[in-house]
Every structure is written in structure tokens, then in C-alpha cells.
Phi, psi and omega in degrees: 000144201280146161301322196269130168292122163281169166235137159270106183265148181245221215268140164081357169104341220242144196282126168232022135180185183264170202294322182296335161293260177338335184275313191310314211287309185288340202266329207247328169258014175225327186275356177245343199088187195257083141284134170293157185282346158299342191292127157321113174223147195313137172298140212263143137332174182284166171291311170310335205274333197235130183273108182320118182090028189221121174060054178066019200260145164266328159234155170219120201256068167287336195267174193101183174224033164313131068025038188273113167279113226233102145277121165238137218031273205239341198273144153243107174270148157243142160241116175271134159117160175139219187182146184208115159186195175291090178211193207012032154114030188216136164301109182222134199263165155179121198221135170116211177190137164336096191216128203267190188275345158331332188293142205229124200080173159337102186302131187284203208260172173187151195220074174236126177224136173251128189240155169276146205304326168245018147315101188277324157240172181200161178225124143081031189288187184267121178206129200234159177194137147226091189264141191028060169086334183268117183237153177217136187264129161295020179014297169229129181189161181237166145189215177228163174209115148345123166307355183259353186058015173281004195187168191158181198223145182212153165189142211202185186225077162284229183280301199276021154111340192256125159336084161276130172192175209167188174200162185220130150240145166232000000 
């Protein structure tokens, strides 16, 4: 499998995440089952530790000097490292790492959102998360993105009803 974010095109040509979202959306809501974000879970290794194409992980976005603070319910998480820019016609964050359902163990943490690029606000953007093992797709959610594209904010709903926000810098 390719390494790199693809774009997935729908009807009409029009891009609706990257191959690395959308893998991320199924691995976090199919390879664990239905956990709550409260559920215990073994802690994931460092980000570095794990290598693109090797035991089901696909990308690993470790290097930067992305910043993500992730509240879910009651939790507050950080993900260091990562990468925020322009691409295939999208604004896009991406900090862990990207691991299909083949992965075996503690899922590691991961942040991925796709916003439209010159949007000072956004609804309903692509936003995906997994922190201490639990991922979650953000479904419904708004936030803002700095016009310099360094920095920004979210707050959602994901699928199973929990109360997601945050921020990113890069």
C-alpha cells in the first residue's frame, strides 16, 4: 500500500479525504470494536517506534513541530509531531500514526483532519482521532484555522455521542 495520502474522489471528481483519513476512520471504528473512550487501555508505544509498511501501520506523520491538544469527554491528550498544509485542495493536520485493521496491539495515538484550505472557519471537516488505544471519527464538528494555516481549534460530536475539542499548532 502506498505511503503517501491519496485523494479519494466521489461523484463528480470531488475529493473527500485522504487515503490515510478515511483508512484511519475504518481501523479506529472496526479493529477495536465498540469501546468507550473511558475504557482502559494498555498505553501505545512512542510514534517513532513504529514504521510505515511494516505490521499493519501505514504512515507514521512523527517528525514536526505539530502540537495537538485532543479533549475527549473528561481526557485531555497531546500528540507531538506531525505535519499541516496544503494539500490536494485541503487544509490538512496529521500527527501518530495511520494503521489499518491488520494492526495488532495498542492502537498508537493519531490526529487527522482534513478543512477546506481557505477557510477561517469550517463545519463538518474530515476529523479522525485515536488517543490511549480508543479512535474515533468526529462526524459533526466546527472550528477555526488561522489564516497562516499555524494554528487552530475544533469541537465535534463523534459517532458514539462524545464530546470532542481541541487545538493544533504547527
Amino acid at each position: 500500500m502506498a505511503t503517501t495520502p491519496t485523494s479519494i474522489r466521489g461523484i463528480n471528481g470531488r475529493r473527500l479525504a485522504t487515503v490515510a483519513t478515511a483508512i484511519m476512520v475504518v481501523a479506529s471504528l472496526g479493529a477495536v470494536g465498540a469501546q468507550s473512550a473511558g475504557a482502559a487501555q494498555k498505553k501505545a508505544s512512542g510514534c517513532t517506534t513504529y514504521k510505515a509498511g511494516s505490521k499493519g501501520v501505514i504512515r507514521a506523520f512523527c517528525g514536526g513541530k505539530v502540537v495537538i491538544t485532543l479533549t475527549t469527554g473528561t481526557t485531555t491528550s497531546t500528540i507531538k509531531g506531525g505535519t499541516c498544509g496544503v494539500s490536494g485542495g485541503y487544509f490538512t493536520v496529521n500527527s501518530g500514526v495511520v494503521i489499518d485493521s491488520t494492526f495488532k496491539g495498542a492502537k498508537p495515538n493519531y490526529f487527522g483532519l482534513d478543512a477546506p484550505p481557505k477557510a477561517a472557519t469550517f463545519t463538518n471537516a474530515v476529523l479522525t482521532y485515536t488517543v490511549n488505544g480508543v479512535g474515533g471519527a468526529v462526524t459533526q464538528n466546527s472550528g477555526t484555522v488561522a489564516a497562516n494555516h499555524k494554528s487552530g481549534t475544533f469541537t465535534g460530536t463523534e459517532l458514539t455521542g462524545t464530546a470532542v475539542s481541541g487545538s493544533f499548532t504547527c
